[in-house]
ROLOVO-462763 format. One record per residue (C-alpha): z, y, x. Coordinates in steps of 0.1 Angstrom, whole numbers, padded with zeros to 4 digits, always signed. Each point is the difference from the previous one (the first is absolute). Layout:
ROLOVO-462763
ZYX...
This chain:
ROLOVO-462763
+0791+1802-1052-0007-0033-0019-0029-0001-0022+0019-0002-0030+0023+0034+0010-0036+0015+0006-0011-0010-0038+0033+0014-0013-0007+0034+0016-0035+0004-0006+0007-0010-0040+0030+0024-0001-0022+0029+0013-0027-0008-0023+0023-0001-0033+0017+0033+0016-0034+0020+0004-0009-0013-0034+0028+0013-0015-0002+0032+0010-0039+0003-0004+0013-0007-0037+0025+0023+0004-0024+0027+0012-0025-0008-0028+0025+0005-0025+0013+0034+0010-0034+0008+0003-0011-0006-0036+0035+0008-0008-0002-0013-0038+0030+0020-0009-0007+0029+0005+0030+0009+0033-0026+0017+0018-0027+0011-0023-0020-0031-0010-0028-0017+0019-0011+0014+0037-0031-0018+0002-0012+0026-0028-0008-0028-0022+0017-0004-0040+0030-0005-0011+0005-0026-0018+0028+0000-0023+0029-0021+0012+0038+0001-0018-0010+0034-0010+0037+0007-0015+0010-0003+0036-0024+0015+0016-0001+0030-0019+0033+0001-0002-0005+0002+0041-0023+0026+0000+0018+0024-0026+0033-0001+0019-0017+0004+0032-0013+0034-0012+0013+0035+0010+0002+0013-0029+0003-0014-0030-0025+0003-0031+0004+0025-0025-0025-0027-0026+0006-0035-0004-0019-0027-0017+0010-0030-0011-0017-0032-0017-0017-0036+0006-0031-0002+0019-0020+0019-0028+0021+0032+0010-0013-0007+0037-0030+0008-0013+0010+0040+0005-0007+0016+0034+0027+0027+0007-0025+0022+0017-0021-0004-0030+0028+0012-0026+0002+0028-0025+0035+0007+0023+0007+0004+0029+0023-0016+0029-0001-0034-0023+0011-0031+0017-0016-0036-0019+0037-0025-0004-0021-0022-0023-0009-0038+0013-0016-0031-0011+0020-0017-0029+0021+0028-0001+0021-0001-0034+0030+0024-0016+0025-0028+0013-0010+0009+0038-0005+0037-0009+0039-0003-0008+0010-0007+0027-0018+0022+0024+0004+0028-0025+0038-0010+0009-0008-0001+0037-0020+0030+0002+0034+0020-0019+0023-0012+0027-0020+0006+0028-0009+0039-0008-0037-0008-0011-0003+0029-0029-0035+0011-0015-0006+0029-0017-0024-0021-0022-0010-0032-0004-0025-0024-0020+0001-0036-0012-0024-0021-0006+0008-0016-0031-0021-0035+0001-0016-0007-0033+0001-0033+0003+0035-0014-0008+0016-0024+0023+0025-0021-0005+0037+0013+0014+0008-0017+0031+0030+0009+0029-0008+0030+0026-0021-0012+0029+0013+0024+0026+0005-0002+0041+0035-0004+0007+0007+0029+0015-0006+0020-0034+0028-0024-0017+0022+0012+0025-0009+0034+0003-0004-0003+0033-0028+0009+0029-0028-0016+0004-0003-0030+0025-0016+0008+0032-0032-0009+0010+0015-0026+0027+0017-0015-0030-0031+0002-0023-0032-0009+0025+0023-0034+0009-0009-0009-0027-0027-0032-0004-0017+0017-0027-0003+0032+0015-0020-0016+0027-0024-0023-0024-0004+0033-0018-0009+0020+0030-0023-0026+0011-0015+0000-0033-0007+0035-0002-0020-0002+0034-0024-0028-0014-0006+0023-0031+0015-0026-0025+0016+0027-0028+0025-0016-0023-0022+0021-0028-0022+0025-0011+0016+0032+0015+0017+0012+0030+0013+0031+0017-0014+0025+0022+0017+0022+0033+0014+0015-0025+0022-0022-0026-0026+0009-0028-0020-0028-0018-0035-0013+0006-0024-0030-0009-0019-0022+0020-0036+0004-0004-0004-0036-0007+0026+0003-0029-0003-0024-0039-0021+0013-0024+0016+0001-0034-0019-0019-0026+0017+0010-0038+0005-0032-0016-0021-0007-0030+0026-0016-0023+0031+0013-0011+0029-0020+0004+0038+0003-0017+0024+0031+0016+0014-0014+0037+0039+0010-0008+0016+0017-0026+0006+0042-0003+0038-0002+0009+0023+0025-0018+0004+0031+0023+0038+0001+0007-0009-0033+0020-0024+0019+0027+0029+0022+0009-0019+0034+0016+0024+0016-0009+0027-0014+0023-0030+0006+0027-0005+0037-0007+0041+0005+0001-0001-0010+0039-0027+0027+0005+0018+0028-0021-0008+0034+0002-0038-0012+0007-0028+0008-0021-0012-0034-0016-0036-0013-0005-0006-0030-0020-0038-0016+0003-0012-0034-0019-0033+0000+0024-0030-0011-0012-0014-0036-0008-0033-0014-0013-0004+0007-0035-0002-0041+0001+0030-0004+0011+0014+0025-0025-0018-0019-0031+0018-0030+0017+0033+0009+0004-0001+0020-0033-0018-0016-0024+0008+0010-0033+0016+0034-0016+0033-0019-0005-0002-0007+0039-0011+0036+0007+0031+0016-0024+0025-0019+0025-0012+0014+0029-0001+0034-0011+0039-0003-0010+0006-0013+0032-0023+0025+0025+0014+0027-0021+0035-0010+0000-0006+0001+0038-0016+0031+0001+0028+0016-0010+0020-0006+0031-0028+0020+0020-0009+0034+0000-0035-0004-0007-0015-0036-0003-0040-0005-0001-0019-0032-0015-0031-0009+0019-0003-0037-0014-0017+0011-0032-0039-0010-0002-0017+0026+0011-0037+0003+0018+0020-0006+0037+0017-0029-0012-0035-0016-0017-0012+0000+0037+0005-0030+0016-0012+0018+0037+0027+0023+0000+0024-0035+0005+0002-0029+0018+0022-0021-0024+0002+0018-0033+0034+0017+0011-0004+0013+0037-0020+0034-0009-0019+0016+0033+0026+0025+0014-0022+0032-0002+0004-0012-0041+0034+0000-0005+0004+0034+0022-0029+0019-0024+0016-0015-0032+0032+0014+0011-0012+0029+0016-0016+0012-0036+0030-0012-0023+0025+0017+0021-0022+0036-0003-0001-0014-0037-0036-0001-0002-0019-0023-0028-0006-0034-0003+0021-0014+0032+0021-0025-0021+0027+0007-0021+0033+0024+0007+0023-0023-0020+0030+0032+0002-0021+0018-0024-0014-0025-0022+0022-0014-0031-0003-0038+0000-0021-0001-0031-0025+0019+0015+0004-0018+0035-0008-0035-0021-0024+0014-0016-0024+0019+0033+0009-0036+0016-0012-0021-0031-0029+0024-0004-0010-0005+0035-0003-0039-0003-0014-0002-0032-0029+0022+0016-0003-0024+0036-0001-0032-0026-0027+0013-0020-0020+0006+0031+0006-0031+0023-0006-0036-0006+0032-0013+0002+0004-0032-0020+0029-0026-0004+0005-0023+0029-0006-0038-0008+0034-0013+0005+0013+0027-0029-0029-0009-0022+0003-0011-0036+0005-0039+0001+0012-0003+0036+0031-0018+0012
């Protein structure tokens, strides 16, 4: 055998073992969830959770009889944790009612049918954009399989990264699909100007739960604005003008739900800036006890918007930042100052 034959046969063994170490790896950290997550009993870190969730819930024996859905605020809610039990968290990062569309679509074609389930509705409004959804949820088909997934290049580069301990962000997942935070997570510093509202209130006809909850019907409905820093809420909202849209719009919503609970309103959690790591991802243990509490209708857990006229949901909101300004030192920012360009 020539030296050059040699060469070829040595490199093609070395780029086959490779490949299959890399292979192995990736079933082994298994970052979508076909086998249960990561074997080496490390985190999960959250990679193309509508998949992989998606993966996971399908993969299941029985199906939930609770289902949550919602961006990556709602994944701050632990199933196990939850006023309810055999709940199963749908919600993922960036999640928005477009994508919820379409699963809640899916999920009515392929037999997925909760006796209850709760939104997250995101109080900060985002502009509309088109579903981002795997393929296989457009077509209202399976799944892929995981030789079609983990062929992938970025399942590897994920997989790889998840073994150094390089986490896209803050939070990940345990053994158990439920939410966690790395110990080394941000620490939210409120701001200490305040700055013009981010995006508009949008009318409510254009959020469209209501189409959501009609691929879920029969189920008992939820609806939960979870909480953000009173900062953020004197941001967002800054005047009574601002305040009297939202309430139209949260209450016009509410009314597609059976019961629909407020947790954005300053309050003494919100004013905390420990209890949150960015001013809208609330520890999970949080969320859980403020739903926990408004669900058994006890006081001072945020607002049941169902019961409340809208007057008198303006006016507990407007109330409840009136108080936070008088108390924090929260001036204009220099760029909206008198006399600036």
């Amino acid at each position: 055998m020539s030296a050059g034959a040699r060469y070829l046969l040595w490199y093609a063994a070395f780029t086959v073992s490779g490949a299959l170490l890399l292979a192995l790896l990736v079933c082994l950290v298994d970052p979508l969830w076909y086998w249960g997550g990561n074997k080496f009993g490390g985190p999960n870190y959250a990679f193309n959770e509508r998949l992989s969730k998606s993966i996971d819930l399908g993969a299941r024996e029985k199906l939930p009889s609770c289902l949550v859905l919602g961006s990556s605020l709602a994944t701050m809610l632990r199933p196990s944790h939850l006023p309810i039990e055999d709940c199963y968290n749908f919600a993922f990062s960036d999640g928005r009612i477009e994508d919820f569309l379409e699963f809640g679509r899916y999920h009515e074609g392929v037999g997925i049918r909760p006796a209850k389930i709760i939104v997250g509705v995101d109080f900060d409004f985002r502009p509309k954009r088109d579903a981002i959804v795997p393929q296989f949820v457009t077509r209202g088909g399976p799944p892929p399989t995981a030789l079609q997934s983990y062929l992938s290049h970025g399942s590897v580069l994920f997989s790889l990264r998840t073994v150094a301990g390089l986490s896209p962000m803050p939070r990940y997942y345990d053994h158990a699909l439920e939410i966690a935070l790395l110990e080394d997570r941000p620490t939210y510093v409120p701001p200490a100007c305040r700055k013009p509202p981010a995006r508009p209130v949008p009318p409510a006809r254009t959020l469209r739960y209501g189409e959501l909850l009609a691929y879920y019907a029969g189920a008992e409905s939820i609806g939960v604005v979870l909480p953000v820093s009173a900062w953020v809420f004197a941001r967002q909202l800054p005047s009574r003008r601002e305040i009297g849209q939202y309430a139209e719009t949260m209450k016009e919503v509410s009314r597609d739900f059976d019961r629909f609970f407020d947790f954005s309103v300053p309050s003494h959690t919100t004013r905390n800036s420990a209890l949150t790591y960015d001013g809208v991802h609330y520890l999970a243990d949080v969320n859980e006890n403020l739903l926990r509490r408004a669900l058994a209708r006890e006081d001072r857990a945020g607002l049941e918007v169902t019961a409340l006229a809208v007057n008198d949901y303006a006016a507990k909101l407007d109330a409840a930042r009136a108080t936070f300004l008088a108390e924090e030192e929260f001036g204009p920012c220099p760029e909206t100052s008198p006399g600036s360009s």
